[in-house]
N, C-alpha and C positions, 0 to 999 in steps of 0.2 A: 392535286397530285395523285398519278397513279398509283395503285395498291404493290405493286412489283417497285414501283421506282420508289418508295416510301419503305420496304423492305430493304431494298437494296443500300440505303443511306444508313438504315436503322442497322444491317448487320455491320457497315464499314464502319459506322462508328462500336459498335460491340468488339469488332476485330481492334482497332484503333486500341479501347481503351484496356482490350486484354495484353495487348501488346506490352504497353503502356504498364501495366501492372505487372506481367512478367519482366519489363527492364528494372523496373524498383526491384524486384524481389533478385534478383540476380547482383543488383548493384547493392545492395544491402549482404548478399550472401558474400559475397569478393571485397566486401569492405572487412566484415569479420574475421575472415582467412587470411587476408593479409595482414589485418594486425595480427593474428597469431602468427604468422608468419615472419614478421621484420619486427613488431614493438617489444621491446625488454619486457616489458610488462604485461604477464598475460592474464587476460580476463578472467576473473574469478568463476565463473560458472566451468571455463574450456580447463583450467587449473584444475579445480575442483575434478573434474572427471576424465583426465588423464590421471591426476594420483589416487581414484579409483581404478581405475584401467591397470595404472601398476602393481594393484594391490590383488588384483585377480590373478596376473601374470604369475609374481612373485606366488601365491598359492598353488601355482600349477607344473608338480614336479621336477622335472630336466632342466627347465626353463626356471623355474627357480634359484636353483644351483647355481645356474651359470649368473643368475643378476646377483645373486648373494657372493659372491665368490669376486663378481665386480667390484665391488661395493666392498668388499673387502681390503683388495689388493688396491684400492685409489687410496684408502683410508691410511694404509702402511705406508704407498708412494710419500704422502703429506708428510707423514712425521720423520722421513728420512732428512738431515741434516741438507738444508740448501739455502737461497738465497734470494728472497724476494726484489724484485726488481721492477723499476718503472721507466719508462717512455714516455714521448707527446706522436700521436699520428702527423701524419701532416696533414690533416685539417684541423687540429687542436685535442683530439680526444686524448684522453689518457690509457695508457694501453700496460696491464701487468703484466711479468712473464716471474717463472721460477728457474732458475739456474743451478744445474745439479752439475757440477764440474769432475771431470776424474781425471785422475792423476795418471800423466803418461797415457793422454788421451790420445788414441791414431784417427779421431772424425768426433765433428758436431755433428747434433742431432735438433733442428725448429721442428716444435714438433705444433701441429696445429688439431684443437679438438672441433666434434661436430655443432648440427645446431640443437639448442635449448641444453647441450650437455655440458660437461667442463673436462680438464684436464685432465683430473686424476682418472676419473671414471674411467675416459677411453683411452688413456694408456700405462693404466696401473697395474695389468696384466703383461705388457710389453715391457715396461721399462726396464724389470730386471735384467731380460736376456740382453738391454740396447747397454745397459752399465756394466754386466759379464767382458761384451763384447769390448769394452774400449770406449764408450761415446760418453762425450759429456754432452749435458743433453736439456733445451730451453725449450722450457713448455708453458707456450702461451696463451694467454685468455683470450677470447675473442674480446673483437666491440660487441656492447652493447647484450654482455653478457657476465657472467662471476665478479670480482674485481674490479674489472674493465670497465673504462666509460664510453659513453654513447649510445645514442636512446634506440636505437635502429640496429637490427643485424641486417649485412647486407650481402652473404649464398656468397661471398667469396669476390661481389665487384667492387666492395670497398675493403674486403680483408685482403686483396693482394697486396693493397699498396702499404698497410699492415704489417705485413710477410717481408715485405720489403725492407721497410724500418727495423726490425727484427734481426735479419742477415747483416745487417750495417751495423748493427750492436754487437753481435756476438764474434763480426770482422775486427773489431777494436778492441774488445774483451782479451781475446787470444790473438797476438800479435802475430803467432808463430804462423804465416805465411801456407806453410807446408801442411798443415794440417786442415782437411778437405770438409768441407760443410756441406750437407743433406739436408732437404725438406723433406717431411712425412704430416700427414696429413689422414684422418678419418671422414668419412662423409662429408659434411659442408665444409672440414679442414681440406680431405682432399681434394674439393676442387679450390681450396683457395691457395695449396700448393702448386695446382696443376696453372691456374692462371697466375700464377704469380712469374710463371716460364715463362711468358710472355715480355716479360721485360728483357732488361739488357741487363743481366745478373754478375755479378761480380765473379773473378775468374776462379775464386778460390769454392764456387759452387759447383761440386760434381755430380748430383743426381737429384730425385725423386721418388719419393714412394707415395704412391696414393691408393689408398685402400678403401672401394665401394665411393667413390667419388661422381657425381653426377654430370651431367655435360654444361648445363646452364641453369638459371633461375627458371626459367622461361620453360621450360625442360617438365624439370624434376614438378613444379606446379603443375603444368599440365597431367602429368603421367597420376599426383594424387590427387586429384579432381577429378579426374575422369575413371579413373581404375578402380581407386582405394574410398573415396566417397560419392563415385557414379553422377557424376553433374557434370554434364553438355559444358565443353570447356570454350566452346564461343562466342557466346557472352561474357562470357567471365574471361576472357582472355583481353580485353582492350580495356576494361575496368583495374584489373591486377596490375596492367604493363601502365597504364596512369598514375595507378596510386603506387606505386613500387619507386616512379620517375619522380614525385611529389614527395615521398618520405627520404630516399638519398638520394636524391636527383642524378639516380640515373636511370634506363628503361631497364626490365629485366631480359632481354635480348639482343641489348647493346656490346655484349663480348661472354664470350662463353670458354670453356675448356677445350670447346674444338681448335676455337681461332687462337689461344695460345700454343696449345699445341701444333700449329704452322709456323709457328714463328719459332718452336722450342730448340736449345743449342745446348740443352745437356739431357744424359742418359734419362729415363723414366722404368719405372717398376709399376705396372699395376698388377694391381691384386682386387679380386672380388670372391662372393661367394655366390654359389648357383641359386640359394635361393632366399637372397633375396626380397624380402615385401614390400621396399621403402626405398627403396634407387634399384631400379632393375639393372643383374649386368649386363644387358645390352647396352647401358649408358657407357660403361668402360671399351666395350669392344670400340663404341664408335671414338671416345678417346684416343683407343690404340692406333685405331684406325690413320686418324688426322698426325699424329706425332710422326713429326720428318726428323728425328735426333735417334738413337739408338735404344730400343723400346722392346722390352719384356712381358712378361705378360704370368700372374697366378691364378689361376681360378679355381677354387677349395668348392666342390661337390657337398652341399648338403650346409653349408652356412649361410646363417640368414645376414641381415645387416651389421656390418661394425665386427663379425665374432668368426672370419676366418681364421685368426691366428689361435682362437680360442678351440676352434674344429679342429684343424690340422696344425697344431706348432710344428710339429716336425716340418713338413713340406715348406710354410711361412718361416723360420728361420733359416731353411738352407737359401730358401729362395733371395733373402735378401742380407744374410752373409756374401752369398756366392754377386751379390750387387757391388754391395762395398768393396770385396776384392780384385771385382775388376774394373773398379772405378776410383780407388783409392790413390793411386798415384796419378793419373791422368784421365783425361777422355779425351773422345775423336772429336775434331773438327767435325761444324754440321755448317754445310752451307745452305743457307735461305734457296729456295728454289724459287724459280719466277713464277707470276701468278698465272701461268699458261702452263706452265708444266705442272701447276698445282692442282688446275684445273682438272687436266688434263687424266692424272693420278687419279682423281677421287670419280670420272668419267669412268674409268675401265673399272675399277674397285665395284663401281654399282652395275656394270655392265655383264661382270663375273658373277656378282650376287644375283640378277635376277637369270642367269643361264640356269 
């Protein structure tokens, strides 16, 4: 054998086996993430050094304040007189909610929290002003999270249907017809109110609020893979969409917040903050963007994830009083548009953006 052609075999296999070791390492790295990502149960080392990470946080002035202050106001939410409640999903999971009723209520409030977080935390700084306001107000646990059973969190493609069993409860709860039901949602809540549009919703539903809400699994993965822990999201993109499909059987780009939002037949509120490190608001814009129903839009200058309302309450309460008020009695018919003039729509939308 010649010395070039003995080379030439010798690097294809060197190339082969490096390949070959970067697929392992990749496939080993998207096995990891995904379980921190879906499993209830997070690995003790990744445990371990996020509640160091919080503990640095938590030491670091401004930003203290504001998680202490968190952490407060969930604690108060808890010990307010209410009424623990339980459900079955309809795949069998067992799913809690807390029922905070007020009397001579004008609107429900499902309120949905983010991931790895719980209820009180992310809306125990709102609640007060949603009880001021009139709302009785069901705040519930995710699967596969506080409470709640199911070994999987699944970014909102198995909490809509979730969200849904939920509105069916709190429709039977309160009899009284005339009084108008809201979903609100935070990060992985927000999108699992925004996909929860998607259905064929009961008529006694008049809006949304989705606050820092992401557009899909498939999304928001990519965007902290590649941005926030710098790893080539293309290998890791067919590994994730496997095992994501294998843990809830279903892909993580099999429906998103966009595609509900084509379909959505009641009002929407979004709300973000500029900045953001953990769901960019561009992911809302493009939400805004795809919702064919009558669509709002807050965006709070200088807030990061989750703590618009906490940056600007002022602006965040007029914003989503001035919602309820004009969604409180009624809302507009939204007709389905054909899939040519949807097309069509979101052709000129990018054709303006790239002018």
């Amino acid at each position: 054998m010649k010395k070039s052609t003995k080379n030439i075999i010798v690097g294809a296999g060197i190339a082969a086996a490096s390949a070959a070791i970067v697929g392992v390492i990749y496939h080993t790295v998207a096995k990891s993430l995904m379980n921190i990502a879906l499993d209830r149960k997070m690995p003790k080392a990744v445990s371990k050094n996020m509640n160091r990470g919080r503990d640095i946080i938590m030491g670091s002035g401004e930003l203290s304040a504001v998680l202490e202050k968190i952490m407060d106001e969930g604690a108060r939410l808890e010990e307010i007189p209410h009424e623990d409640v339980e459900i079955e999903s309809y795949d069998g999971v067992r799913l809690v909610g807390h029922w905070y009723p007020c009397e001579g209520a004008k609107r429900i409030v499902v309120a949905m929290h983010g991931w790895r977080s719980s209820w009180s935390q992310d809306f125990g700084i709102i609640a007060p002003s949603w009880f001021e306001d009139g709302c009785s107000v069901l705040f519930c646990e995710q699967r596969g999270q506080g409470e709640s059973g199911g070994d999987y969190m699944g970014f909102g493609l198995l909490e809509r249907y979730d969200c849904l069993e939920w509105i069916k409860w709190v429709c039977e709860k309160t009899e009284d017809e005339n009084i108008p039901v809201y979903l609100g949602g935070v990060s992985m809540g927000g999108a699992t109110v925004l996909m929860t549009a998607g259905f064929d919703l009961p008529e006694r539903v008049h809006g949304i609020v989705a606050d820092c809400a992401f557009t899909s699994p498939h999304a928001i993965w990519r965007h902290v893979v590649q941005n926030n822990l710098h790893i080539p999201y293309g290998l890791y993109s067919s590994v994730a969409r496997d095992i994501c499909k294998k843990k809830i059987s279903v892909g993580s780009d099999e429906y998103s917040c966009t595609d509900a939002m084509k379909a959505c037949r009641v009002p929407v509120l979004f709300i973000h903050g500029t900045d953001d490190r953990f769901v960019p608001v561009s992911m809302t814009y493009e939400n805004y963007k795809a919702c064919i129903a009558p669509r709002h839009l807050l965006i709070v200058p200088g807030a990061d994830h989750g703590l618009s309302y906490y940056v600007d309450k002022k602006s965040y309460t007029e914003a989503v009083t001035k919602f309820w008020s004009d969604y409180d009695e009624s809302i507009p018919e939204v007709v389905i548009p054909e899939k040519e003039a949807v097309e069509e729509a979101a052709e000129a939308i990018e054709n303006a953006e790239n002018e």
